[in-house]
C-alpha positions as CSV (number, residue, x, y, z in Angstrom):
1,X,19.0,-6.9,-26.7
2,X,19.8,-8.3,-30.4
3,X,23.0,-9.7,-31.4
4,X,25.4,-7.8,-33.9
5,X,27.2,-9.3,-36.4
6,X,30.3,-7.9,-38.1
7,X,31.2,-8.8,-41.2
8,X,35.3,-8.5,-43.0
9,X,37.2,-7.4,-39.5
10,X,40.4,-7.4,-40.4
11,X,43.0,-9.4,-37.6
12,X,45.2,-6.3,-37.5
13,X,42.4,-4.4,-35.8
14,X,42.2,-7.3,-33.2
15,X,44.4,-7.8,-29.8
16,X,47.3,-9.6,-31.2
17,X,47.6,-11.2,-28.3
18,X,43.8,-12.3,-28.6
19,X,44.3,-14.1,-32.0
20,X,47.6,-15.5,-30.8
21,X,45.4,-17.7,-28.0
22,X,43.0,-18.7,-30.1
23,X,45.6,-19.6,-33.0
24,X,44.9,-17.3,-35.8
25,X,47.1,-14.7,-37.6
26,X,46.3,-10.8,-38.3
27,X,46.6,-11.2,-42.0
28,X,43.2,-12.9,-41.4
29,X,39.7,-11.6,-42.0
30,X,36.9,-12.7,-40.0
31,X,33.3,-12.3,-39.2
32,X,32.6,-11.3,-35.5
33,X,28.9,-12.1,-34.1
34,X,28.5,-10.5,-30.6
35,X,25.7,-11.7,-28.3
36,X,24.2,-10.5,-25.1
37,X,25.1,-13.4,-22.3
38,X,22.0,-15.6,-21.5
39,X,20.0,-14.8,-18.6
40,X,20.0,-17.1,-15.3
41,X,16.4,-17.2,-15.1
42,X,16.5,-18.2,-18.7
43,X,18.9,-21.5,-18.4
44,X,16.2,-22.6,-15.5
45,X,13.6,-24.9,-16.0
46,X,10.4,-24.3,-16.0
47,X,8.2,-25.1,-12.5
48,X,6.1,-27.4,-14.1
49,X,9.6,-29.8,-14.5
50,X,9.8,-30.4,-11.0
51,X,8.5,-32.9,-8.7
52,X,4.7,-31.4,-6.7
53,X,6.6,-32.5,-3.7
54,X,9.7,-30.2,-4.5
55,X,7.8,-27.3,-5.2
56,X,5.7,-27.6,-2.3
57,X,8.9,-28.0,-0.2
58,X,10.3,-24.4,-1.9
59,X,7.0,-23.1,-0.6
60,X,6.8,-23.8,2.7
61,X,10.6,-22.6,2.9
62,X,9.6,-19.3,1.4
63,X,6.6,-19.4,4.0
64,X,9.2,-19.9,6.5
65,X,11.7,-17.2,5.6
66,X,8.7,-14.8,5.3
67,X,7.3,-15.6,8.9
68,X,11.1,-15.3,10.4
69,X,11.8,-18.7,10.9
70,X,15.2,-19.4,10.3
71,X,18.8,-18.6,11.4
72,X,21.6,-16.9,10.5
73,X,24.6,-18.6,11.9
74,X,27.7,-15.8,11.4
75,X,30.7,-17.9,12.4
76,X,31.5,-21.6,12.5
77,X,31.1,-21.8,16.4
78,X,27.4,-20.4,15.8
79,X,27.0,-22.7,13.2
80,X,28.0,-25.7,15.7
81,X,26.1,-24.3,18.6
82,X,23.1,-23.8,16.2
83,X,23.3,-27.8,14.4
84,X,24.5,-29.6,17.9
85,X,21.0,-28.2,19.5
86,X,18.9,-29.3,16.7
87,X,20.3,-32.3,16.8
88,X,20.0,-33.6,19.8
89,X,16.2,-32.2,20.0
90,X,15.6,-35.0,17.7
């Protein structure tokens, strides 16, 4: 989606309260651009920015996940349990 732009918006059709936190006055006429918010996958780099061994690390964990190899620990005493034995298999 494209941005809009608005041109001579009078302040007396704005929230008062609006223009009064950002420190303008209603016998003011403005010009309002409105923008769709960026995407998430947009602000992220691209995978050829990271390090071979990162990505390769991302894969195997997908790899992982997909094979049902990991753990869901639901409370903090599972999460204990579940840390204190792999910890002291090392």
């Amino acid at each position: 989606m494209l941005g809009k732009t608005i041109e001579n918006v009078k302040g007396t059709e704005l929230s008062a309260e609006w223009l009064i936190r950002q420190g303008f006055i209603p016998e003011e006429t403005f010009t309002i651009t409105i923008e769709p918010a960026p995407d998430d996958d947009e602000n992220m780099p691209l995978e050829e920015m990271f390090r071979p061994e990162f990505v390769a690390e991302m894969e195997r964990v997908d790899r992982d996940i997909k094979q049902g190899k990991f753990t869901i620990c639901r409370t903090p005493e599972e999460d204990e349990a579940f840390f204190k034995s792999v910890w002291e298999d090392e």
